[in-house]
C-alpha positions as CSV (number, residue, x, y, z in Angstrom):
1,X,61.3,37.3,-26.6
2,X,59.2,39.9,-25.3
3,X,57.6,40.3,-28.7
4,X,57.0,36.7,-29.0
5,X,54.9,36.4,-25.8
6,X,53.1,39.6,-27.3
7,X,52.3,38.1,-30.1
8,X,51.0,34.4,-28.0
9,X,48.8,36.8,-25.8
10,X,47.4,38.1,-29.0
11,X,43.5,37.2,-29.1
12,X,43.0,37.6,-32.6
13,X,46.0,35.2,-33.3
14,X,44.3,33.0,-30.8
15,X,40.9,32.8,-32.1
16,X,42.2,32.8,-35.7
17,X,44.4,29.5,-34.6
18,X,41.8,28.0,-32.5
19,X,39.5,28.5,-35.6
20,X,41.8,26.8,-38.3
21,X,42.9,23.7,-36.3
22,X,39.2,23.0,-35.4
23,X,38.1,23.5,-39.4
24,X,41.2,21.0,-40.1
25,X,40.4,18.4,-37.5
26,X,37.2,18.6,-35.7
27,X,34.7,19.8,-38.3
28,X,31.9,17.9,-39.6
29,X,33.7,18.4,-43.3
30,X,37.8,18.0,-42.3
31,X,40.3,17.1,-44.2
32,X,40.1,13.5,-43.9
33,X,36.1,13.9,-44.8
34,X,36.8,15.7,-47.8
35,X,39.4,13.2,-48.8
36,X,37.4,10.2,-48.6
37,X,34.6,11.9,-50.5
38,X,37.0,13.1,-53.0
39,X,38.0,9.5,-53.5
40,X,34.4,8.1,-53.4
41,X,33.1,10.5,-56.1
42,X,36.2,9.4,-58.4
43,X,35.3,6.1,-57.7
44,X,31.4,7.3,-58.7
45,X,32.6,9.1,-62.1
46,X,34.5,5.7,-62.5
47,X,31.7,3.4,-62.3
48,X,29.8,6.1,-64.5
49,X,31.2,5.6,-67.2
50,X,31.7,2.1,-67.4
51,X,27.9,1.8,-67.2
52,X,27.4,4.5,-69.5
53,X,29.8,2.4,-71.9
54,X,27.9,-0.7,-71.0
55,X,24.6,0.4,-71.6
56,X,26.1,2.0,-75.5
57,X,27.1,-1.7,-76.0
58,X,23.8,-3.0,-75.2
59,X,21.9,-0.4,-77.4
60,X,24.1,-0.9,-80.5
61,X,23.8,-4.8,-79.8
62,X,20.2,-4.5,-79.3
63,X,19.9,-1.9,-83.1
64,X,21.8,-4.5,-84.9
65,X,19.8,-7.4,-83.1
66,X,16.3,-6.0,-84.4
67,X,17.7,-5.5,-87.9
68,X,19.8,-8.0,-88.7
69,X,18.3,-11.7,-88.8
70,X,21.4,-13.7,-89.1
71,X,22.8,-11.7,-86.0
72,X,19.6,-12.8,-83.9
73,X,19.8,-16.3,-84.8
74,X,23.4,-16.1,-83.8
75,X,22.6,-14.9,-80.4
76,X,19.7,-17.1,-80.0
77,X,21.9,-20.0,-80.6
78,X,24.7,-18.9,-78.9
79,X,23.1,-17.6,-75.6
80,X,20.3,-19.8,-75.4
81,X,21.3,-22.8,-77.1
82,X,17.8,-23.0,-79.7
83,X,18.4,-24.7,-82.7
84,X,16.7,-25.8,-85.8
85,X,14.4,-29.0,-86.0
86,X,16.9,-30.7,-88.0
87,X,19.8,-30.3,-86.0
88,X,21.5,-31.4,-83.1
89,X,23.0,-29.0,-80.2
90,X,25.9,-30.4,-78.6
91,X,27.5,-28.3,-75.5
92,X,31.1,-28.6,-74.8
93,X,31.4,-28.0,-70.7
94,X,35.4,-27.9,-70.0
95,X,36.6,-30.4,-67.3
96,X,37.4,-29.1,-63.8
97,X,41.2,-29.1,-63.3
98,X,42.5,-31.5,-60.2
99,X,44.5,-29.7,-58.7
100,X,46.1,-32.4,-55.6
């Protein structure tokens, strides 16, 4: 017991305790803190590479768009509904569902 309360009256034990539980809990950059930006820059590095994907679809779409002609008509027709002189463009809009 006596050694016990020697070691509770210790000052460097003290300190070195008082020190940990405020770098735990009270810092600026605790454990929570460094948790959530942990999570947040996975999230980041996430969202990354999806636009990095994104933007390699959109070059190789754009590449083949610029040297293939049949491609660009097909995108032309397709996203904004041109057409030739001698044909007619019909668009096909799907009916709402009733839902009662």
């Amino acid at each position: 017991m006596a050694r016990f309360v020697h070691l509770i009256r210790n000052k460097y034990l003290i300190s070195a305790v008082a020190f940990v539980v405020w770098m735990l809990f009270f810092d600026r950059n605790d454990l929570m803190s460094q948790y959530e930006y942990r999570t947040q820059l996975n999230k980041l590095e996430e969202e990354k590479e999806f636009y990095t994907q994104q933007i390699e679809k959109v070059k190789q779409d754009l590449d083949e768009l610029t040297t293939n002609r049949e491609q660009l008509e097909k995108f032309a027709r397709e996203k904004y509904h041109m057409k030739k002189d001698n044909e007619d463009v019909y668009i096909i809009v799907p009916a709402k569902s009733k839902e009662r």
